[in-house]
Legacy VTK file of the C-alpha trace (Angstrom):
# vtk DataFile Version 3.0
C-alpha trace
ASCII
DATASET POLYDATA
POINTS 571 float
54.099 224.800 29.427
51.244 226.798 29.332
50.749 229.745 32.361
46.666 228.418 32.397
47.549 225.295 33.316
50.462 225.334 35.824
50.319 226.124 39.191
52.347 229.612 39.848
50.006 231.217 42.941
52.286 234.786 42.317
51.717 237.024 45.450
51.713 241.195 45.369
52.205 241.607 49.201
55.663 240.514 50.856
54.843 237.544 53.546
55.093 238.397 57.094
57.302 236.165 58.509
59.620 236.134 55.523
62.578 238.120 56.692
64.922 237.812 53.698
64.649 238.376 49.744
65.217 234.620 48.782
62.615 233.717 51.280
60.312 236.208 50.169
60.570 236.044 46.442
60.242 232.427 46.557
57.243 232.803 48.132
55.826 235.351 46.326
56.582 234.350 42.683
55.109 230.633 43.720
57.991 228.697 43.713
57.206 227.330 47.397
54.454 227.236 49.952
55.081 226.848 53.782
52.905 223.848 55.154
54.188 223.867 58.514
57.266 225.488 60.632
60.458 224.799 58.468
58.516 222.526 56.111
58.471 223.344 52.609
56.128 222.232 49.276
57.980 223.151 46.052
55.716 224.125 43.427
55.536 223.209 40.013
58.425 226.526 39.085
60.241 225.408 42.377
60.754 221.680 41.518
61.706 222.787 37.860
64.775 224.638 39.606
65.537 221.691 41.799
66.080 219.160 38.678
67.792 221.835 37.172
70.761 222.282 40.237
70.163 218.748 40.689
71.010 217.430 37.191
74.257 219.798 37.671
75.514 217.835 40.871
74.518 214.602 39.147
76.732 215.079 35.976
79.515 216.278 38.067
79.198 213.695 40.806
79.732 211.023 37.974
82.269 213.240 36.301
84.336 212.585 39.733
83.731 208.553 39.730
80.872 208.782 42.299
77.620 206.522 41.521
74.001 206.981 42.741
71.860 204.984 45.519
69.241 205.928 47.114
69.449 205.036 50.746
66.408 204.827 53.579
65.372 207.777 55.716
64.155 205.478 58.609
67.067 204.621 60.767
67.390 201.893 63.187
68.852 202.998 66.370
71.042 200.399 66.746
73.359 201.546 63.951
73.489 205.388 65.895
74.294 203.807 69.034
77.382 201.209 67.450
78.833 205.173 66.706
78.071 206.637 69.757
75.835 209.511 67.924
72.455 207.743 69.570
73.460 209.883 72.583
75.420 212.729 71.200
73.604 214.168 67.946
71.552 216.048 69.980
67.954 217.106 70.276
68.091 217.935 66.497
67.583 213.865 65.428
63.770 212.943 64.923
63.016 210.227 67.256
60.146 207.590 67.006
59.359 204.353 67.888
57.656 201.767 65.590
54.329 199.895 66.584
56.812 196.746 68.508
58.622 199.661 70.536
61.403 199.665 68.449
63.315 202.994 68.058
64.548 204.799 64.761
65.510 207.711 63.519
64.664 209.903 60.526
67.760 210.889 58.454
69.361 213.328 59.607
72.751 211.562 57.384
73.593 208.665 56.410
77.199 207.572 58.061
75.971 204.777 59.594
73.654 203.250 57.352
76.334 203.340 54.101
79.083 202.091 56.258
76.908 199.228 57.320
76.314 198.505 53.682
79.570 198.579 52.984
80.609 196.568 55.358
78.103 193.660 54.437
78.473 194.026 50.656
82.790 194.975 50.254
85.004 192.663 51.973
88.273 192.640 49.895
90.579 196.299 49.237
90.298 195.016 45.884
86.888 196.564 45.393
87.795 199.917 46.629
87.679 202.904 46.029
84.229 203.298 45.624
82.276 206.682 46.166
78.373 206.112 46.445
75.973 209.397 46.636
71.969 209.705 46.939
69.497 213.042 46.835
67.047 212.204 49.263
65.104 214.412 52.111
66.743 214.674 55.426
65.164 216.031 58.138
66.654 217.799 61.776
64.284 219.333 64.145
65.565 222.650 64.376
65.098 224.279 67.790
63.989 227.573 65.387
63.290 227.027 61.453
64.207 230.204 59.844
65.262 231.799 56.652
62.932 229.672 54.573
65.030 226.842 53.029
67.889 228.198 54.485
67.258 226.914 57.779
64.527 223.750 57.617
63.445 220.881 59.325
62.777 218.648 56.019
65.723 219.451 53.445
67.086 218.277 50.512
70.667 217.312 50.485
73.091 215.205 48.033
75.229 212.895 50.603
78.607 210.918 49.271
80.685 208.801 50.710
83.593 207.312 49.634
85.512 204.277 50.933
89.121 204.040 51.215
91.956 200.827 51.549
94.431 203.898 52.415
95.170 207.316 53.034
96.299 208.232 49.600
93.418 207.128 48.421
91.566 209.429 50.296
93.327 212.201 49.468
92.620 211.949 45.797
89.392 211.005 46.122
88.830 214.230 48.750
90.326 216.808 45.911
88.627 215.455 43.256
85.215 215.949 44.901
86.657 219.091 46.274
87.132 220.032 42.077
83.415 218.575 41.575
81.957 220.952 44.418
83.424 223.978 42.577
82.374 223.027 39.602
78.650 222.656 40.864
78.545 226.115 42.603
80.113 227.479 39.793
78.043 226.188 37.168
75.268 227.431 39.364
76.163 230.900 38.880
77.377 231.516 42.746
80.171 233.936 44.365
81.259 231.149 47.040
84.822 230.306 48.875
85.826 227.242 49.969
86.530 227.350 54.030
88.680 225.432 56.130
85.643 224.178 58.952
85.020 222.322 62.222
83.252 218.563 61.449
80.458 218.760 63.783
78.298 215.970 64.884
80.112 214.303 61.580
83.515 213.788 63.118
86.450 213.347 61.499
89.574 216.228 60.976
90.476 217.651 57.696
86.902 218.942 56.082
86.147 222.531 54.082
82.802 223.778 53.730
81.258 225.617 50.366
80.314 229.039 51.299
78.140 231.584 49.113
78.899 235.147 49.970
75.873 237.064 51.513
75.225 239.603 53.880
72.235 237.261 55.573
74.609 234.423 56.092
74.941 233.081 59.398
78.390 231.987 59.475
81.528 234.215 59.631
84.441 233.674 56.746
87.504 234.980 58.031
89.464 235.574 54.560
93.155 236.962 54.049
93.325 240.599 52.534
96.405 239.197 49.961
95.669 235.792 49.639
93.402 233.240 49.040
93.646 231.600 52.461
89.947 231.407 53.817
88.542 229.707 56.868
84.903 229.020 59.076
85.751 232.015 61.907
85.495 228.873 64.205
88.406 227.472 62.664
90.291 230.643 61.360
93.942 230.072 63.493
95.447 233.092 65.662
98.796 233.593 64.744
99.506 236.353 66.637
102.855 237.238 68.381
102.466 239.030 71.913
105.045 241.182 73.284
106.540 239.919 76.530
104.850 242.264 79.325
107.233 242.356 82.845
105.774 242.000 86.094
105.853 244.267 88.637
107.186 241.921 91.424
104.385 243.163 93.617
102.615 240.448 95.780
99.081 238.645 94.488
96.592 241.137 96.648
92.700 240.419 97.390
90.498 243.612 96.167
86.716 244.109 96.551
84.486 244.195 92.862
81.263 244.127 94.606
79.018 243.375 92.094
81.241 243.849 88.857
80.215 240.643 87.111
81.603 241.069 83.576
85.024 241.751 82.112
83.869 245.091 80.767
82.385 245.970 84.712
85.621 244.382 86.660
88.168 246.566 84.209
86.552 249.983 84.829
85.899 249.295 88.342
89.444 248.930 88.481
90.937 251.439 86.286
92.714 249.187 84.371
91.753 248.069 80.425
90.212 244.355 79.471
93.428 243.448 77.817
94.844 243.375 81.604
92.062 240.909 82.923
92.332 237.479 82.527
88.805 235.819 81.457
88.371 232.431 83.428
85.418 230.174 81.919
84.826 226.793 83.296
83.654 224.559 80.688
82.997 220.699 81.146
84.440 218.569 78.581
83.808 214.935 78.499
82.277 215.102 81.909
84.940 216.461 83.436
85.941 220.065 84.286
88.287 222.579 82.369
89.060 226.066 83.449
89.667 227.869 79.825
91.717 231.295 80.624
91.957 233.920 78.017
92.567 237.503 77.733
90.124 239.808 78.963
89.080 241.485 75.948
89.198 238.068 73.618
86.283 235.551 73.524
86.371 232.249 73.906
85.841 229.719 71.004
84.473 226.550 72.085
85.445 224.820 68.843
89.190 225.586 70.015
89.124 224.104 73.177
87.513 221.421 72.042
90.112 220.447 69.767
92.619 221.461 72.086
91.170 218.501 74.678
90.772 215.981 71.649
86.774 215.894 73.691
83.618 214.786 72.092
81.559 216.854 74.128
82.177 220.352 75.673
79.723 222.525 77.355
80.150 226.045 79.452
79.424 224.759 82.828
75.867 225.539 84.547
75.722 228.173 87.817
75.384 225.071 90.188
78.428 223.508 87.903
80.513 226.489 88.278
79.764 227.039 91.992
79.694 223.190 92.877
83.243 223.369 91.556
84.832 226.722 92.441
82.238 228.124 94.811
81.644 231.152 92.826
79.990 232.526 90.646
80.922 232.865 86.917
82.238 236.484 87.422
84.469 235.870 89.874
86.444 232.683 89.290
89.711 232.339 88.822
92.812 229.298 88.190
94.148 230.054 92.004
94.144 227.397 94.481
91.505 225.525 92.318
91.222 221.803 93.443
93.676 219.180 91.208
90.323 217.805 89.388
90.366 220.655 87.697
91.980 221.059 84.275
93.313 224.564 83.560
94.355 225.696 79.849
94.938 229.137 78.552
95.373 230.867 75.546
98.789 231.621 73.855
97.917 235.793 74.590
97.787 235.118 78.648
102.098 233.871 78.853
102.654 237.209 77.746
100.923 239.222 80.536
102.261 240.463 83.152
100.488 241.749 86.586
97.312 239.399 86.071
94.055 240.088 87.476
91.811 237.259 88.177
88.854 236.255 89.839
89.583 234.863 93.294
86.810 232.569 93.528
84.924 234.531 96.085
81.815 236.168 95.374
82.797 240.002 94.057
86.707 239.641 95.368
89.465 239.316 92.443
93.100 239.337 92.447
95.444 242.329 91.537
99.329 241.489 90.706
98.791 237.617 89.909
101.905 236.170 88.445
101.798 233.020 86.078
103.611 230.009 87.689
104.168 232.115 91.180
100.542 232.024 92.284
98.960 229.613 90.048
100.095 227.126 86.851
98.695 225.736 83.340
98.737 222.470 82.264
98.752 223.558 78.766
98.665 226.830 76.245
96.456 226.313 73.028
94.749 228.872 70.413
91.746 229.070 72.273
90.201 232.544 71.224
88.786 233.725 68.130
90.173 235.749 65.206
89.981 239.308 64.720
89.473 241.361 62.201
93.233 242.806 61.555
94.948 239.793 63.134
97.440 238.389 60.723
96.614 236.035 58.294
97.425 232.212 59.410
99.169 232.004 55.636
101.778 234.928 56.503
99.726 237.246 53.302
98.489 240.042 54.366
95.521 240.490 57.413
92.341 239.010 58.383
88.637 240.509 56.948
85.376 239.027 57.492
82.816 238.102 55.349
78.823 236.315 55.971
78.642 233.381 54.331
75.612 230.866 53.499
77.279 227.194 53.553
75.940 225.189 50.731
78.543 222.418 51.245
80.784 220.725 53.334
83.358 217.454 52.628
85.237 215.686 55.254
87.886 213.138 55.418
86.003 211.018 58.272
89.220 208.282 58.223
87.625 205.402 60.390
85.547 207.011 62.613
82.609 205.070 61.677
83.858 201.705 59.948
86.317 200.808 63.332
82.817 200.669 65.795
80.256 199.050 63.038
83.207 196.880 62.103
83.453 197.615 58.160
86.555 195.833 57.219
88.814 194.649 54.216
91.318 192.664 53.448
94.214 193.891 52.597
97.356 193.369 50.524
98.867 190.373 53.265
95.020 189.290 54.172
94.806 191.305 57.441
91.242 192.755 58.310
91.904 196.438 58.062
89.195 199.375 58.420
88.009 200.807 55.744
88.814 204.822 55.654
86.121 206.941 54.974
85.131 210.616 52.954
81.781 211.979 53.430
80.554 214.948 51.048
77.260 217.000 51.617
75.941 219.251 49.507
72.914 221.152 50.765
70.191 221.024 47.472
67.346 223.039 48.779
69.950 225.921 50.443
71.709 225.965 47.261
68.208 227.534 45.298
67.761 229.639 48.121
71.578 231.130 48.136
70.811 231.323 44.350
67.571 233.323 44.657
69.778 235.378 47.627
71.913 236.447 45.194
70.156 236.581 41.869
67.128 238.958 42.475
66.771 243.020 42.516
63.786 245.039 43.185
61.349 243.336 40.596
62.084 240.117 41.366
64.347 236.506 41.218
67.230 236.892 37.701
67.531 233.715 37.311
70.766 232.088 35.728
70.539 230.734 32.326
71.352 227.199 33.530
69.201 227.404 36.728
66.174 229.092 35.280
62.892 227.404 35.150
61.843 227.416 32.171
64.434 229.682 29.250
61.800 231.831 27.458
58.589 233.328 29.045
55.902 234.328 25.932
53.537 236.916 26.742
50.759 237.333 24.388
49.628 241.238 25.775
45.520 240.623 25.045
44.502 237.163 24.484
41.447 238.622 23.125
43.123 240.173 20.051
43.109 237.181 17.757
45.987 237.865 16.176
48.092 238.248 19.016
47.061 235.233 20.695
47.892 233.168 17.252
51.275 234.576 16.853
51.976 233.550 20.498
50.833 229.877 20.024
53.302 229.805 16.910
56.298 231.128 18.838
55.782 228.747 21.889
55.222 226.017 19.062
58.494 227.047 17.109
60.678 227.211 20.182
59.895 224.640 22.004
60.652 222.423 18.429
64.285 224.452 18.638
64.686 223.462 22.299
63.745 226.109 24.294
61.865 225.240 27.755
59.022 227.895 27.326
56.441 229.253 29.643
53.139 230.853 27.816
51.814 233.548 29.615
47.889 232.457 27.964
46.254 233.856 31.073
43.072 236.717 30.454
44.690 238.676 32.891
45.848 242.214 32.100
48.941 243.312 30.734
50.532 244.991 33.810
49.358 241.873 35.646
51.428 239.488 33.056
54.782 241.581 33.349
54.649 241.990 37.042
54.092 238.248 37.374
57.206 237.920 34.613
59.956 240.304 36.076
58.651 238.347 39.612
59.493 235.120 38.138
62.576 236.006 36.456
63.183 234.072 33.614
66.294 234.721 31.589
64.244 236.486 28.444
60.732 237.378 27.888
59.416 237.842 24.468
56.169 240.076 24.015
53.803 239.422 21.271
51.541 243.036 21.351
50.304 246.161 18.947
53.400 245.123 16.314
52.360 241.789 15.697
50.148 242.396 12.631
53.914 244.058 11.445
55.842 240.596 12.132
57.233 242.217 15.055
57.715 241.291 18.538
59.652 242.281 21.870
62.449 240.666 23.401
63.811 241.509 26.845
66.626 240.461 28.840
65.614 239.801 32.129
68.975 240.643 33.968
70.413 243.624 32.030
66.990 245.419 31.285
67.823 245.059 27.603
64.986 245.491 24.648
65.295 244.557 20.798
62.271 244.887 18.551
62.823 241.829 16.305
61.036 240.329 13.154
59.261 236.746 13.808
61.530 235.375 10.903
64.754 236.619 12.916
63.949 235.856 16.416
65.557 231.830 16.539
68.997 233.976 15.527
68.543 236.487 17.571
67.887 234.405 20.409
71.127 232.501 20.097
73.056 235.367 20.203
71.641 236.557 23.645
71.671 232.857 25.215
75.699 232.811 23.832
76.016 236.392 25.503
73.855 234.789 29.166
76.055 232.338 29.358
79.371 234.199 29.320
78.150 236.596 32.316
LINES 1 572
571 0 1 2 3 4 5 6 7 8 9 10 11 12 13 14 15 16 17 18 19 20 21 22 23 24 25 26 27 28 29 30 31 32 33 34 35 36 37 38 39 40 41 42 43 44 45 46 47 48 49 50 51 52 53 54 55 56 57 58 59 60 61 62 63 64 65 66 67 68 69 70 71 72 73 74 75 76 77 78 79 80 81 82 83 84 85 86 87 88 89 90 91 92 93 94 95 96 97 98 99 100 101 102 103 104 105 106 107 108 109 110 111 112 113 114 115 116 117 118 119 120 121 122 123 124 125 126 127 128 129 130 131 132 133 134 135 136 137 138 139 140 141 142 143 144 145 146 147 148 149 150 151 152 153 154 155 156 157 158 159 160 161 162 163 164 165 166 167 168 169 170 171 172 173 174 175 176 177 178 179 180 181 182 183 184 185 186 187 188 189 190 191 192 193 194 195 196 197 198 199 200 201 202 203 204 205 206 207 208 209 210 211 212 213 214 215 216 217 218 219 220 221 222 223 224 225 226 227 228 229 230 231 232 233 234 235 236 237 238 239 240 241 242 243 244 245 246 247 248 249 250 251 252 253 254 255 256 257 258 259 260 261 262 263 264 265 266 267 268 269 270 271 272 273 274 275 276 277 278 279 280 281 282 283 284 285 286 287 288 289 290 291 292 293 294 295 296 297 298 299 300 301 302 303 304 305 306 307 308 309 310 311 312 313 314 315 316 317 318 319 320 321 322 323 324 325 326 327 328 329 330 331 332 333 334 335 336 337 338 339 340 341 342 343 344 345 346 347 348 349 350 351 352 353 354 355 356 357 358 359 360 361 362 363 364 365 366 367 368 369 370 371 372 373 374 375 376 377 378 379 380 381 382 383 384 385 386 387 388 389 390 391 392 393 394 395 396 397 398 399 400 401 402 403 404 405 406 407 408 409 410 411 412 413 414 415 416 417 418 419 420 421 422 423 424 425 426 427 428 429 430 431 432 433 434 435 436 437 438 439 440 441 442 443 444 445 446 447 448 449 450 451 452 453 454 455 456 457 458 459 460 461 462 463 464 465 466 467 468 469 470 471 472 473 474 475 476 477 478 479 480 481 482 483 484 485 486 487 488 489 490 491 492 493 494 495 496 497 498 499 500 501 502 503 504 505 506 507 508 509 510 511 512 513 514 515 516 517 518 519 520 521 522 523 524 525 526 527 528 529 530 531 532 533 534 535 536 537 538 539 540 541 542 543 544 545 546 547 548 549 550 551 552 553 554 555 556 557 558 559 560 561 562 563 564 565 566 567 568 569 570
């Protein structure tokens, strides 16, 4: 392709609102343009990229058995509410109504719509397994677009699903698209771990998300020290043993906090550190309330208690909630005398304490010297908090670190969470109607250039990998006005393109500062230079990512270029 008649609008000043390299190199080498709040055009350079990861995820989708469809992205409501999601996605589904009043959705995923394909078109085990996948635009009205394609409203994602007579089935299935995922990241040059995760709006239990290493990441990898045991910090398990702490004996006794509304504010009113106060949160789950007690200087993860309820739904409880139901407020609640309605759970680290203090449900009153099953009970002790840095690895190798992480992926084993309520059956082996069981594996197309560009870039601009790159060879002819120069150029891109290459021409009249700034911005793999040595036969190759130059003749530059493509791909 020729530079004068492409579309690369390069940019010398860094974007306002563009808060992160991948964001703003993107932007400024013209591989996207924002149209509105999280809403993306991919330019002629940027859609190059997306074939390029996309082709990647196609070979090894079919590699692992899975085969294409392309699916709609307006969704009848009726399938959401069979599931149940109608009400429960959230405010991040697109909602509309058609011109007869009927409502739909725009894809957010596709769970319901495959399974109700499935369930019309497959109707004997016999026919199963059978893993289907599409790369199509999905779209989630995100209460704040951020990060560029990080964090969009309109995205492009790769969605399988696979359908199952059996668990075992499943379980193959799972790991060999669990194989297929690393390959993809992999082959797209990436530093990523795969994490143990919670399944979201998805549903389902055993799932792992794809996460690329990076400081801007928004989630949390909690990764053993001495192993390769890595998990979502939602998910990461406490395994922590507490030492048995005696009571005093001492009766429970009222005290005064006027005013002392956190944990932080109660403890050094009192004297006393956080690890001694119990943390009471009242959270409803399922439309029904659950006091959540941990110690004072833990933090609650929602995820965990959750889980720990088997709920769909769990919220913290609103001022009027919490006051409706303990008549208090949030800072000084407590599990004592609390009516019968109430649900109370703690975590494993508050069995172990000893002389408790709690809120007593009064408004700045708590209680010194509580005593577990004296003053107050629990229905149930969970791991309800979340993992520290330190804590002891759930694997028993070594201790817990943290990382930032940029998920890219995520695969779940959904089991029949969708085909039991929209009905998708088989027969089986004796002719019963059975469920079919379900997999469902997302890979996130548009985030995965972005975590590239996150981690592929340095001052001068995006390094992209060999296999991910654009275009392979950018040809700069130095003065287009020099006749000789701009000859020897139209040969090379000529010659290269008949061995293979994908090469960009720099033909533009611009200046030679201009062309190189634009080049090191775009960051293809090599550059070659045709300048002042051409009359000589000679010409200048550079490797984009190592800085490396070599002065080569025209007649040696097909050989020379295979040797630094073999040497690209080996980094």
């Amino acid at each position: 392709m020729k530079q004068s008649q492409t579309l690369i609008p390069t940019l010398r000043e860094v974007p306002a609102d563009a808060d992160i390299k991948s964001h703003q190199l993107l932007l400024r080498a013209g591989f996207i343009r924002q149209n509105a709040s999280g809403i993306y055009s991919f330019l002629p350079l940027g859609k190059k990229v997306l074939q390029k990861v996309e082709a990647i995820i196609r070979e090894e989708m079919d590699e692992a058995g899975g085969v294409e469809v392309l699916m709609p992205a307006l969704q009848p409501a009726e399938l959401w509410e069979t599931t149940g999601r109608w009400g429960t996605y959230g405010p991040e589904l697109m909602r509309l109504t058609d011109r007869h009043n009927r409502s739909f959705a725009l894809g957010a995923t596709h769970e319901e719509i495959i399974t109700s394909l499935l369930r019309d078109e497959v109707n004997s085990y016999k026919k199963l397994p059978l893993t289907l996948y599409q790369i199509q635009s999905k779209f989630r009205d995100e209460k704040r677009p951020r990060f560029g394609l990080l964090r969009g409203r309109e995205f492009l994602m790769k969605d399988a699903y696979s359908f199952h007579s059996n668990k075992e089935s499943l379980d193959e299935a799972y790991e060999k698209l669990m194989q297929a995922y690393s390959n993809i990241f992999r082959r797209c040059g990436l530093d990523f771990r795969a994490v143990q995760a919670d399944s979201g709006a998805i549903g389902g239990k055993d799932n792992h998300e794809f996460m690329v290493l990076s400081e801007i990441g928004e989630d949390t990898i909690a990764f053993s020290d001495a192993s390769d045991y890595a998990a979502n910090l939602e998910m990461a398990a406490v395994t922590t043993s507490y030492p048995e702490q005696a009571h005093s004996g001492k009766d429970m006794t009222a005290v005064d906090t006027p005013d002392q509304k956190t944990i932080t504010e109660v403890a050094a009113f009192l004297n006393v550190a956080a690890s001694d106060v119990v943390k009471s949160m009242l959270f409803i789950a399922d439309e029904k309330p659950v006091l959540v007690l941990i110690r004072g200087d833990h933090e609650v993860n929602e995820i965990k208690v959750k889980r720990a309820l088997n709920a769909k739904v769990v919220e913290l409880a609103t001022h009027e909630e919490t006051s409706t139901y303990l008549a208090a407020a949030a800072g000084s609640i407590g599990p004592v005398g609390v009516s019968e309605d109430i649900t109370i759970i703690a975590d494993h680290a508050v069995k172990s304490m000893g002389d408790l203090i709690i809120g007593a449900n009064k408004e700045g009153v708590h209680y010194k010297h509580a005593k577990l099953n004296r003053d107050f009970s629990i229905s149930q002790f969970e791991d309800l908090r979340f993992v520290v840095e330190g804590d002891p690895s759930p694997d028993g190798n070594g201790t817990i670190q943290f990382a930032k992480g940029i998920e890219v992926g995520h695969v779940f084993k959904l089991g029949t969470v969708y085909s039991e309520p929209l009905n998708a059956t088989v027969l089986d082996e004796n002719g019963r109607a059975t469920p079919m069981i379900m997999g469902c594996y997302g890979i996130g197309v548009s985030r995965t250039v972005a975590a590239i560009a996150e981690q592929f870039n340095d001052d001068k601009g995006l390094t992209w990998p060999v296999n991910i790159a654009p275009y392979d060879l950018h040809v700069i002819a130095v003065n287009m006005k020099d006749e000789l120069q701009s000859q020897v150029a139209e040969e090379l891109y000529k010659l290269l393109k008949d061995y293979r290459y994908q090469v960009l021409l720099d033909n533009r009249p611009e200046r030679a500062g201009v062309k190189f700034a634009d080049s090191d911005l775009i960051g293809l793999p090599v550059r070659i230079t045709v300048g002042k040595r051409a009359s000589e036969g000679i010409v200048e190759v550079k490797i984009r990512k190592t800085g490396e130059v070599h002065e080569v003749q025209k007649e040696e530059l097909t050989d020379k270029l295979q040797d630094i493509f073999r040497q690209l791909s080996n980094i």
